[in-house]
N, C-alpha and C positions, 0 to 999 in steps of 0.2 A: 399484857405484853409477855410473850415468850423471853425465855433465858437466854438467850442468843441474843435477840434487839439490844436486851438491857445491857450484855456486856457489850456490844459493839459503842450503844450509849457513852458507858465509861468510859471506853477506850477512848473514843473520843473526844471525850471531853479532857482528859488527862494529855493530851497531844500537842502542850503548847502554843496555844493561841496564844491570843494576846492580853497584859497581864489585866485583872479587874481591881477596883478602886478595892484598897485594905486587905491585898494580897500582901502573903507574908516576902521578905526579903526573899528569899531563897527561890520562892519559884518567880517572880520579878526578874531576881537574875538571868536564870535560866530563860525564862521568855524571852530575853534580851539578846540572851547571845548563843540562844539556838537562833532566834532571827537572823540576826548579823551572819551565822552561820552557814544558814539556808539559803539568803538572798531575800529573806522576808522582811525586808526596811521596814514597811508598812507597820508592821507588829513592832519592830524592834522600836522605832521612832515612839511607841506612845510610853515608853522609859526615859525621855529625853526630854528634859522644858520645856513647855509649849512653844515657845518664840522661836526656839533651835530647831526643831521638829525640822520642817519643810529643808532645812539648809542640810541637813541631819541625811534626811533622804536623796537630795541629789547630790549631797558627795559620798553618798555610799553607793548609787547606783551607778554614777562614775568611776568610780572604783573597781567595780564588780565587772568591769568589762576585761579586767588585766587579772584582776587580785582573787583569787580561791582560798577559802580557807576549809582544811580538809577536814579539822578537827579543833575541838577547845577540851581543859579540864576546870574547873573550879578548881584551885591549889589551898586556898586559905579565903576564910571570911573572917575579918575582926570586926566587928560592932561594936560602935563607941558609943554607948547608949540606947537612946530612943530614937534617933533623930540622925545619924550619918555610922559608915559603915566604908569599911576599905575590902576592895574584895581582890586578890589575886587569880589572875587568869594564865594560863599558858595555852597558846596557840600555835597550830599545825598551817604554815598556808605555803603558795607556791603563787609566782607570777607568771601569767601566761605566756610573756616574752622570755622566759628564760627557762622554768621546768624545776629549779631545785626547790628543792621541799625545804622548808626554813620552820625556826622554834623561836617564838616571843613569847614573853611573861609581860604582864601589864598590869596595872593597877587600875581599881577602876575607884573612882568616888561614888557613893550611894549618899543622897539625902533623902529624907522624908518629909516630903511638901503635903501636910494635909495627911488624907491617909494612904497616899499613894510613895514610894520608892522612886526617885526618879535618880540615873545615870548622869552625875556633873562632870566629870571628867575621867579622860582615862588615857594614861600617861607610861612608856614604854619601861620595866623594869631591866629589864635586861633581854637578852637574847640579840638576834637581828633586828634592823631599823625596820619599821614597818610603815608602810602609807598607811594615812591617817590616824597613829598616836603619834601623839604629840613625844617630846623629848623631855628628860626627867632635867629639871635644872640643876647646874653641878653644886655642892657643897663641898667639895673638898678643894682646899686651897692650890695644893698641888697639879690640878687638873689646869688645861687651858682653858683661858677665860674667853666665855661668849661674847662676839662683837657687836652685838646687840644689845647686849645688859652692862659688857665693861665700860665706865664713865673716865680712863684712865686719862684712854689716849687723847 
């Protein structure tokens, strides 16, 4: 094999597929959410529990009919261990219906089922509200209380 094949080889292979069993954290991430990034569900989904997968996929590709995201950073990875991992993201997207460019930070949860990294949740740190994270639950007393979780009224 000539030198040219072999690096288009690498190249390729280094190009974010999809992540394989006993990949380390970091490029799992990355697979995950260049997926999400690209429109590649398909890849991004096999970071996600098996059961959620399929639901995983068509509310991303419903999504994706409105929702662009133009850009992500990795901001912070903490690993707690062996076995779960908090990764902060900040994202670039726009809605098709409206045009402005918007900045979310999110959190994602990473466990380690077996030898694989899977994405449990991922939950809106700050920034604008974005379709499909979820909302951080409040802990400050001060805040208003959720009518869904206050048992008051």
């Amino acid at each position: 094999m000539n030198k040219l094949a072999i690096g288009l080889l690498m190249m390729a292979a280094a190009c974010g597929g999809a992540p394989r069993a006993g990949e380390t954290l970091a490029d799992t991430v990355r697979a995950y959410n260049d997926g999400v990034r690209w429109g590649r569900f398909d890849v991004a989904a096999k970071s996600i529990p098996v059961k959620e997968r399929s639901q995983f996929v068509d509310d991303a590709d419903e999504r994706a009919k409105d929702l662009k995201i133009t850009g992500y950073d990795v901001v912070n990875v903490d690993q707690k261990g062996e076995k779960e991992a908090k990764v902060h993201i900040k994202m670039e997207w726009y809605n098709d219906r409206e045009g402005t460019v918007h900045e979310t930070h999110a959190v994602q949860t990473w466990e380690k089922h077996g030898k694989d990294w899977m994405m449990v949740d991922e939950t809106r740190l700050k920034g604008t509200e974005m379709p499909g994270l979820t909302e951080p639950l409040m802990t400050d007393k001060t805040d208003t209380p959720d009518p869904k979780t206050d048992k008051t009224n």
